[in-house]
C-alpha positions as CSV (number, residue, x, y, z in Angstrom):
1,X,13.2,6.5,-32.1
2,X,14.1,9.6,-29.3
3,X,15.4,13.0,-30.7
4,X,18.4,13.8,-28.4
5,X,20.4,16.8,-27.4
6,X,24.2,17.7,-26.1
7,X,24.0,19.2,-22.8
8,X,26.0,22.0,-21.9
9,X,28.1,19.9,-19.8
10,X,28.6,16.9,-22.8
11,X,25.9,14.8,-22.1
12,X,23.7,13.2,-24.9
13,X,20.0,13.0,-23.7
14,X,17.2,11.3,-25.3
15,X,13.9,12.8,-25.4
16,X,10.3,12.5,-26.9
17,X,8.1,15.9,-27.4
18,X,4.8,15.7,-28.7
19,X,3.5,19.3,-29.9
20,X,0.2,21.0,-28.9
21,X,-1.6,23.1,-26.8
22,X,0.6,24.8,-23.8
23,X,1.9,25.2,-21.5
24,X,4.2,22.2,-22.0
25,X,3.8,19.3,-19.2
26,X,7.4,17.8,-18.7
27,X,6.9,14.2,-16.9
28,X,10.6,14.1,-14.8
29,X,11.5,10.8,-14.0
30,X,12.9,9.2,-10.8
31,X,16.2,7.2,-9.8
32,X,16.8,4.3,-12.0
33,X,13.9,5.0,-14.2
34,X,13.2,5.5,-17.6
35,X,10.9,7.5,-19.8
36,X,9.4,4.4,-20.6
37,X,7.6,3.7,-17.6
38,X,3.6,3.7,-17.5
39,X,3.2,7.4,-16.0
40,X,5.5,8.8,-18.8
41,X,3.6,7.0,-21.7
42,X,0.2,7.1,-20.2
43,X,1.0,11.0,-19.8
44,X,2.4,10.9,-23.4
45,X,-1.1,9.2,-24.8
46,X,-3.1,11.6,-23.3
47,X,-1.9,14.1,-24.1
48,X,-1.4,13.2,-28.1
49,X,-5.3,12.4,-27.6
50,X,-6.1,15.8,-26.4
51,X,-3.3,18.0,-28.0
52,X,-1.1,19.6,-25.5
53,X,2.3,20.1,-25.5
54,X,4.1,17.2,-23.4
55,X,8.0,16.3,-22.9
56,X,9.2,13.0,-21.4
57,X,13.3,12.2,-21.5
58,X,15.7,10.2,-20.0
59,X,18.7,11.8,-17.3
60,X,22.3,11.0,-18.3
61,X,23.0,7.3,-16.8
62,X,19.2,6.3,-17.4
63,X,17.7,4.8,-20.0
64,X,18.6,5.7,-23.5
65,X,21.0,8.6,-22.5
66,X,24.5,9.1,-22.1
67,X,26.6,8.1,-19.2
68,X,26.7,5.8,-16.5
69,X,24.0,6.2,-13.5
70,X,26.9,5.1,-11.1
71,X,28.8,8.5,-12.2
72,X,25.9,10.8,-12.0
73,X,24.4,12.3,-8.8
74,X,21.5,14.9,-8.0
75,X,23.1,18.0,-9.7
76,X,23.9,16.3,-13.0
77,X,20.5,15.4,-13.2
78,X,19.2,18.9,-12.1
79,X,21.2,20.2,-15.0
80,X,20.1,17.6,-17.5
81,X,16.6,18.7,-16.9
82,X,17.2,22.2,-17.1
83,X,18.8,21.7,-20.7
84,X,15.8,19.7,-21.6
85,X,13.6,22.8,-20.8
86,X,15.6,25.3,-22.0
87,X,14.6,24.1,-25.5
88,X,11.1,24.8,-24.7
89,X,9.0,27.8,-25.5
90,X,6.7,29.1,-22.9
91,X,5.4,27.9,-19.8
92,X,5.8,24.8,-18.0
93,X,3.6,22.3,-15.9
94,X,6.0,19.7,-14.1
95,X,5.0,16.6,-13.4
96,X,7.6,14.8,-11.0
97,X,7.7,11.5,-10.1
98,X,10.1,10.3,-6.8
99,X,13.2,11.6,-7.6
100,X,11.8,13.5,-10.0
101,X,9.5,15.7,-7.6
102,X,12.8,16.9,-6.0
103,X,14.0,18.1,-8.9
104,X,11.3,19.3,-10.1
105,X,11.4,21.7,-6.8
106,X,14.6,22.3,-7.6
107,X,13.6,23.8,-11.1
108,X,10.6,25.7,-9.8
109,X,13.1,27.2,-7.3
110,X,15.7,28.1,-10.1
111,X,12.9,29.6,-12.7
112,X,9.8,30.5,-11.0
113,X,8.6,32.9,-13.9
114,X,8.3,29.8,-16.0
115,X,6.3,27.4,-14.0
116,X,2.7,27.8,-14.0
117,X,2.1,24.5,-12.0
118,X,3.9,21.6,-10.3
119,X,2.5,17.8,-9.8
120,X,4.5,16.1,-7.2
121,X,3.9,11.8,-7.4
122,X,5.4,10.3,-4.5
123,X,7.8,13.3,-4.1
124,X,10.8,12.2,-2.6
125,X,13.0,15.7,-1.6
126,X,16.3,15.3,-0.1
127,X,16.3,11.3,-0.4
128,X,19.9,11.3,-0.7
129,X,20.1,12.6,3.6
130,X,16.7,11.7,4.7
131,X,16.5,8.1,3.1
132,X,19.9,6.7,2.4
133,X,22.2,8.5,4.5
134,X,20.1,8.4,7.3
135,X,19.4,5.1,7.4
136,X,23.4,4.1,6.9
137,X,24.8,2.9,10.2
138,X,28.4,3.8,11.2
139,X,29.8,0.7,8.9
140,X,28.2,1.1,6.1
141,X,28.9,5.0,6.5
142,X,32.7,4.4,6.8
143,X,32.3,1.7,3.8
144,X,31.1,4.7,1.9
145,X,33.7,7.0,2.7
146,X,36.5,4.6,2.4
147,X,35.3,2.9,-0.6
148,X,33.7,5.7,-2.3
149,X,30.0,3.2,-2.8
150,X,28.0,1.0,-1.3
151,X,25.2,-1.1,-3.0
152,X,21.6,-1.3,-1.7
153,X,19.3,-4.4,-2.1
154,X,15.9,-2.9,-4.9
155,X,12.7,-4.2,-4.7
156,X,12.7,-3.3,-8.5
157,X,15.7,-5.5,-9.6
158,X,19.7,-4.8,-9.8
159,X,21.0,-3.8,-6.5
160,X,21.6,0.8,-6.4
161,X,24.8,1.7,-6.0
162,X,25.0,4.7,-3.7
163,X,28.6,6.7,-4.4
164,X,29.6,9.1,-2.1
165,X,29.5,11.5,-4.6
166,X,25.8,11.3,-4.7
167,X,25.8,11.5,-1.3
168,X,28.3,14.8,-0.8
169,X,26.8,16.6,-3.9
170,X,23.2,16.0,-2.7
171,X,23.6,17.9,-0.1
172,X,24.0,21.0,-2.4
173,X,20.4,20.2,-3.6
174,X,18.4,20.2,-0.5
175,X,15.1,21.9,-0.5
176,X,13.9,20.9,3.1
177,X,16.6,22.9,5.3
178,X,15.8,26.7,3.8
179,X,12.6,28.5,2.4
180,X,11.1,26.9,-0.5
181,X,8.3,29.1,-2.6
182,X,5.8,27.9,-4.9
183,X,4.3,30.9,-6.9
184,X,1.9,29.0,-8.3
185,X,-0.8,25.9,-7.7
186,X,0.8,22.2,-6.5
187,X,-0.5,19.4,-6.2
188,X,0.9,16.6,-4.7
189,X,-0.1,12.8,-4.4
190,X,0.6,10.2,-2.4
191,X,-0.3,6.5,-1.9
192,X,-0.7,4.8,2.0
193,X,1.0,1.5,0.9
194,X,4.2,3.6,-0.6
195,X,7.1,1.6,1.0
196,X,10.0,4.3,-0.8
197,X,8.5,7.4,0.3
198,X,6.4,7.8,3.2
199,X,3.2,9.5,4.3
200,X,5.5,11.6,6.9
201,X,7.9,12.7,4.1
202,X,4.5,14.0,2.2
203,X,3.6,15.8,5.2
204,X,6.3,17.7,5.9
205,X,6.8,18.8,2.2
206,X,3.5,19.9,2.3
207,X,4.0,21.8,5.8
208,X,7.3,23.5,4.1
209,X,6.7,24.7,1.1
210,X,4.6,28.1,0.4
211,X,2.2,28.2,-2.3
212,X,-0.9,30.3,-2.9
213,X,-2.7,27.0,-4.0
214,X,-1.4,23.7,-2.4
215,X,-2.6,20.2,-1.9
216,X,-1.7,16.7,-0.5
217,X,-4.2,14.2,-2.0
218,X,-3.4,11.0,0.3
219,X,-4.6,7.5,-2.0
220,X,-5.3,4.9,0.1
221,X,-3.6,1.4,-1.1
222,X,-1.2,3.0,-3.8
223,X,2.2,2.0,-3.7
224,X,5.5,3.8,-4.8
225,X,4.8,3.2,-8.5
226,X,1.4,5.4,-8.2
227,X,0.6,3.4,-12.0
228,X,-2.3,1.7,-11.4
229,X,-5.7,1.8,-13.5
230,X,-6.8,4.5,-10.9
231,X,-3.7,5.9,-9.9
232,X,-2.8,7.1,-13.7
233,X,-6.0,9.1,-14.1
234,X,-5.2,11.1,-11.2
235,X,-2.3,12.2,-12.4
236,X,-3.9,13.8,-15.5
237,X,-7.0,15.2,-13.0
238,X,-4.0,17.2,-11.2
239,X,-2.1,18.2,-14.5
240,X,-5.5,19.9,-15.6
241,X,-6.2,20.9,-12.1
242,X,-3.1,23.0,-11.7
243,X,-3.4,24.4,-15.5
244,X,-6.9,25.2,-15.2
245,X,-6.9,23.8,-18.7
Protein backbone atom coordinates (compact mmCIF):
# COMPACT_ATOMS: atom_id res chain seq x y z
CA UNK A 1 0.00 0.00 0.00
CA UNK A 2 1.71 3.75 -1.03
CA UNK A 3 2.15 6.49 1.75
CA UNK A 4 0.81 9.71 0.20
CA UNK A 5 1.16 13.39 0.65
CA UNK A 6 -1.04 16.77 -0.01
CA UNK A 7 0.80 18.98 -2.28
CA UNK A 8 0.97 22.52 -1.73
CA UNK A 9 -1.25 23.07 -4.57
CA UNK A 10 -4.09 20.17 -3.24
CA UNK A 11 -2.92 17.28 -4.81
CA UNK A 12 -2.82 13.82 -3.15
CA UNK A 13 0.36 11.83 -4.38
CA UNK A 14 1.19 8.35 -3.75
CA UNK A 15 4.65 7.36 -3.07
CA UNK A 16 6.93 4.47 -1.86
CA UNK A 17 10.43 5.33 0.04
CA UNK A 18 12.57 2.69 1.07
CA UNK A 19 15.27 3.93 3.76
CA UNK A 20 19.08 3.63 3.57
CA UNK A 21 22.19 4.73 2.68
CA UNK A 22 22.16 8.37 0.75
CA UNK A 23 21.96 10.30 -1.01
CA UNK A 24 18.42 9.42 -1.96
CA UNK A 25 17.85 8.20 -5.76
CA UNK A 26 14.35 9.46 -6.79
CA UNK A 27 13.20 7.37 -10.07
CA UNK A 28 10.84 10.29 -11.96
CA UNK A 29 8.48 8.73 -14.12
CA UNK A 30 7.32 9.74 -17.70
CA UNK A 31 3.90 10.67 -19.45
CA UNK A 32 1.30 8.21 -18.81
CA UNK A 33 3.36 6.10 -16.52
CA UNK A 34 3.27 4.73 -13.35
CA UNK A 35 5.64 3.98 -10.49
CA UNK A 36 4.87 0.59 -11.22
CA UNK A 37 6.73 0.14 -14.29
CA UNK A 38 10.00 -2.24 -14.43
CA UNK A 39 12.70 0.57 -14.03
CA UNK A 40 10.89 2.00 -10.83
CA UNK A 41 10.70 -1.53 -9.20
CA UNK A 42 13.79 -2.93 -10.50
CA UNK A 43 15.45 0.43 -9.07
CA UNK A 44 13.32 -0.17 -5.91
CA UNK A 45 14.75 -3.96 -5.54
CA UNK A 46 18.12 -2.94 -5.75
CA UNK A 47 18.27 -0.72 -3.88
CA UNK A 48 16.31 -2.64 -0.71
CA UNK A 49 19.15 -5.37 -1.65
CA UNK A 50 21.93 -2.97 -1.16
CA UNK A 51 20.53 -0.32 1.32
CA UNK A 52 20.29 3.07 -0.14
CA UNK A 53 17.81 5.52 0.16
CA UNK A 54 15.33 5.28 -2.97
CA UNK A 55 11.88 7.20 -3.78
CA UNK A 56 9.51 6.20 -6.60
CA UNK A 57 5.86 8.07 -6.79
CA UNK A 58 3.21 8.68 -9.04
CA UNK A 59 2.37 12.64 -10.64
CA UNK A 60 -1.14 13.84 -10.00
CA UNK A 61 -3.31 12.24 -13.02
CA UNK A 62 -1.03 9.03 -13.05
CA UNK A 63 -1.34 6.10 -11.48
CA UNK A 64 -2.42 5.94 -7.85
CA UNK A 65 -2.57 9.84 -7.44
CA UNK A 66 -4.93 12.43 -7.53
CA UNK A 67 -6.36 14.12 -10.48
CA UNK A 68 -6.99 13.53 -13.93
CA UNK A 69 -3.87 13.35 -16.43
CA UNK A 70 -6.11 15.22 -19.02
CA UNK A 71 -6.08 18.33 -16.54
CA UNK A 72 -2.44 18.24 -15.67
CA UNK A 73 0.44 19.59 -17.80
CA UNK A 74 4.33 19.97 -17.45
CA UNK A 75 4.30 22.46 -14.46
CA UNK A 76 1.88 20.57 -12.25
CA UNK A 77 4.08 17.82 -12.60
CA UNK A 78 7.31 19.88 -11.96
CA UNK A 79 5.61 20.84 -8.75
CA UNK A 80 4.41 17.51 -7.73
CA UNK A 81 7.95 16.41 -7.88
CA UNK A 82 9.33 19.18 -6.08
CA UNK A 83 6.86 18.34 -3.03
CA UNK A 84 7.94 14.85 -3.24
CA UNK A 85 11.52 15.99 -2.53
CA UNK A 86 10.97 18.47 -0.31
CA UNK A 87 10.20 15.76 2.25
CA UNK A 88 13.64 14.38 1.76
CA UNK A 89 16.68 14.98 3.80
CA UNK A 90 19.87 15.44 2.06
CA UNK A 91 21.10 14.98 -1.31
CA UNK A 92 19.63 13.73 -4.30
CA UNK A 93 20.54 11.42 -7.34
CA UNK A 94 17.66 11.64 -10.06
CA UNK A 95 16.95 9.14 -12.18
CA UNK A 96 14.54 10.33 -15.03
CA UNK A 97 12.90 8.43 -17.37
CA UNK A 98 11.25 10.31 -20.74
CA UNK A 99 9.25 12.86 -19.45
CA UNK A 100 10.77 12.40 -16.44
CA UNK A 101 14.40 13.44 -17.67
CA UNK A 102 12.93 16.86 -18.41
CA UNK A 103 11.78 17.36 -15.26
CA UNK A 104 14.34 16.09 -13.75
CA UNK A 105 16.45 19.10 -15.55
CA UNK A 106 13.99 21.19 -14.50
CA UNK A 107 14.64 20.32 -10.72
CA UNK A 108 18.47 20.30 -11.04
CA UNK A 109 17.96 23.80 -12.52
CA UNK A 110 15.61 24.95 -9.57
CA UNK A 111 17.91 23.35 -6.65
CA UNK A 112 21.35 22.72 -7.83
CA UNK A 113 22.91 22.60 -4.17
CA UNK A 114 20.84 19.43 -3.77
CA UNK A 115 21.66 17.30 -6.62
CA UNK A 116 24.76 15.40 -6.55
CA UNK A 117 23.98 13.44 -9.87
CA UNK A 118 21.36 13.17 -12.61
CA UNK A 119 20.55 9.87 -14.85
CA UNK A 120 18.76 10.86 -17.91
CA UNK A 121 16.79 7.36 -19.70
CA UNK A 122 15.55 8.33 -22.90
CA UNK A 123 15.39 11.99 -21.92
CA UNK A 124 12.80 13.63 -23.58
CA UNK A 125 13.21 17.82 -22.90
CA UNK A 126 10.81 20.12 -24.37
CA UNK A 127 8.54 17.18 -25.95
CA UNK A 128 5.57 19.27 -25.60
CA UNK A 129 7.25 21.81 -28.78
CA UNK A 130 9.76 19.60 -30.21
CA UNK A 131 7.60 16.33 -30.47
CA UNK A 132 3.87 17.15 -30.44
CA UNK A 133 3.57 20.54 -31.42
CA UNK A 134 5.94 20.22 -34.00
CA UNK A 135 4.76 17.55 -35.66
CA UNK A 136 0.88 19.09 -35.60
CA UNK A 137 -0.03 20.32 -39.03
CA UNK A 138 -2.12 23.55 -39.43
CA UNK A 139 -5.57 21.36 -38.84
CA UNK A 140 -4.76 19.63 -36.15
CA UNK A 141 -3.08 22.90 -34.66
CA UNK A 142 -6.36 24.88 -35.21
CA UNK A 143 -8.37 21.64 -33.77
CA UNK A 144 -6.28 22.33 -30.68
CA UNK A 145 -6.87 25.83 -30.33
CA UNK A 146 -10.47 25.70 -31.09
CA UNK A 147 -11.24 22.67 -29.21
CA UNK A 148 -8.85 22.99 -26.52
CA UNK A 149 -7.37 18.87 -27.27
CA UNK A 150 -6.65 16.59 -29.59
CA UNK A 151 -6.02 12.85 -29.17
CA UNK A 152 -2.91 11.03 -30.46
CA UNK A 153 -2.91 7.26 -31.51
CA UNK A 154 -0.09 5.27 -28.43
CA UNK A 155 1.79 2.46 -29.26
CA UNK A 156 1.26 1.63 -25.44
CA UNK A 157 -2.53 1.55 -25.45
CA UNK A 158 -5.47 4.41 -24.86
CA UNK A 159 -5.07 7.09 -27.29
CA UNK A 160 -3.02 10.71 -25.32
CA UNK A 161 -4.92 13.45 -25.13
CA UNK A 162 -2.88 16.50 -25.83
CA UNK A 163 -4.83 19.85 -24.30
CA UNK A 164 -3.74 23.04 -25.16
CA UNK A 165 -2.97 23.64 -21.87
CA UNK A 166 -0.13 21.31 -21.92
CA UNK A 167 0.88 22.69 -24.84
CA UNK A 168 0.78 26.76 -23.76
CA UNK A 169 2.15 25.87 -20.21
CA UNK A 170 4.98 23.75 -21.58
CA UNK A 171 6.39 26.30 -23.05
CA UNK A 172 7.18 27.83 -19.52
CA UNK A 173 9.28 24.60 -18.92
CA UNK A 174 11.68 24.58 -21.75
CA UNK A 175 15.21 23.85 -20.95
CA UNK A 176 16.61 23.70 -24.73
CA UNK A 177 16.09 27.57 -25.67
CA UNK A 178 18.41 29.25 -22.63
CA UNK A 179 21.61 28.04 -20.63
CA UNK A 180 21.17 24.91 -18.81
CA UNK A 181 23.98 23.97 -16.00
CA UNK A 182 24.72 20.71 -14.50
CA UNK A 183 27.04 21.17 -11.41
CA UNK A 184 27.51 17.91 -11.03
CA UNK A 185 28.15 14.34 -13.04
CA UNK A 186 25.15 13.13 -15.76
CA UNK A 187 24.74 10.49 -17.36
CA UNK A 188 22.57 9.94 -19.90
CA UNK A 189 21.36 6.73 -21.97
CA UNK A 190 19.86 6.11 -24.98
CA UNK A 191 18.73 3.09 -27.09
CA UNK A 192 19.16 3.18 -31.31
CA UNK A 193 15.70 1.50 -31.82
CA UNK A 194 13.96 4.33 -29.49
CA UNK A 195 10.90 5.30 -31.72
CA UNK A 196 9.63 8.25 -28.91
CA UNK A 197 12.79 9.95 -28.44
CA UNK A 198 15.43 9.96 -30.87
CA UNK A 199 19.22 9.66 -31.18
CA UNK A 200 19.26 13.52 -32.46
CA UNK A 201 17.14 14.76 -29.39
CA UNK A 202 20.12 12.88 -27.20
CA UNK A 203 22.53 14.67 -29.08
CA UNK A 204 21.62 17.90 -28.79
CA UNK A 205 20.81 17.62 -25.00
CA UNK A 206 24.14 16.44 -24.61
CA UNK A 207 25.62 19.36 -26.85
CA UNK A 208 23.51 21.94 -24.55
CA UNK A 209 23.86 21.33 -21.27
CA UNK A 210 27.22 22.14 -19.14
CA UNK A 211 28.41 19.79 -16.80
CA UNK A 212 31.86 19.15 -15.34
CA UNK A 213 31.30 15.31 -15.82
CA UNK A 214 28.85 14.42 -18.73
CA UNK A 215 28.01 11.39 -20.88
CA UNK A 216 25.78 10.02 -23.70
CA UNK A 217 25.96 6.16 -23.59
CA UNK A 218 24.26 5.27 -27.05
CA UNK A 219 22.62 1.19 -26.60
CA UNK A 220 22.35 -0.29 -29.69
CA UNK A 221 18.78 -2.11 -30.12
CA UNK A 222 17.05 -0.59 -27.01
CA UNK A 223 13.82 0.85 -27.43
CA UNK A 224 11.86 3.69 -25.59
CA UNK A 225 11.11 1.47 -22.67
CA UNK A 226 15.14 1.05 -21.89
CA UNK A 227 13.64 -2.29 -19.46
CA UNK A 228 15.18 -4.93 -20.84
CA UNK A 229 17.40 -7.72 -19.01
CA UNK A 230 20.46 -5.53 -20.09
CA UNK A 231 19.03 -2.31 -20.30
CA UNK A 232 17.89 -2.41 -16.33
CA UNK A 233 21.39 -3.06 -15.12
CA UNK A 234 22.70 -0.06 -16.76
CA UNK A 235 20.64 2.07 -15.20
CA UNK A 236 21.93 1.04 -11.70
CA UNK A 237 25.91 1.08 -13.34
CA UNK A 238 24.99 4.95 -13.96
CA UNK A 239 23.16 5.61 -10.59
CA UNK A 240 26.51 4.31 -8.89
CA UNK A 241 28.56 5.87 -11.48
CA UNK A 242 27.36 9.35 -10.83
CA UNK A 243 27.33 8.81 -6.79
CA UNK A 244 30.61 7.31 -6.80
CA UNK A 245 28.95 5.02 -4.38
Amino acid sequence: MADTITTPQGRTLAYHRTQGAGPTVVFLGGFKSDMEGSKATYLEAWAQRTGRAFLRFDYSGHGQSSEAFEDGCIGDWFEDACAMLEMIDGPLVLVGSSMGGWISLQVARAMPERVVGLVGIAAAPDFTEDGFWASFDEVMRAKLMREGRVALPSEYGEPYIITKRLIEEGRDRLVLRTPLDLPFPVRFLQGTKDTSVTTQTALRLLDHATSPDMRLTLVDGADHSFSSETCLPQIVDAIVDVWGG
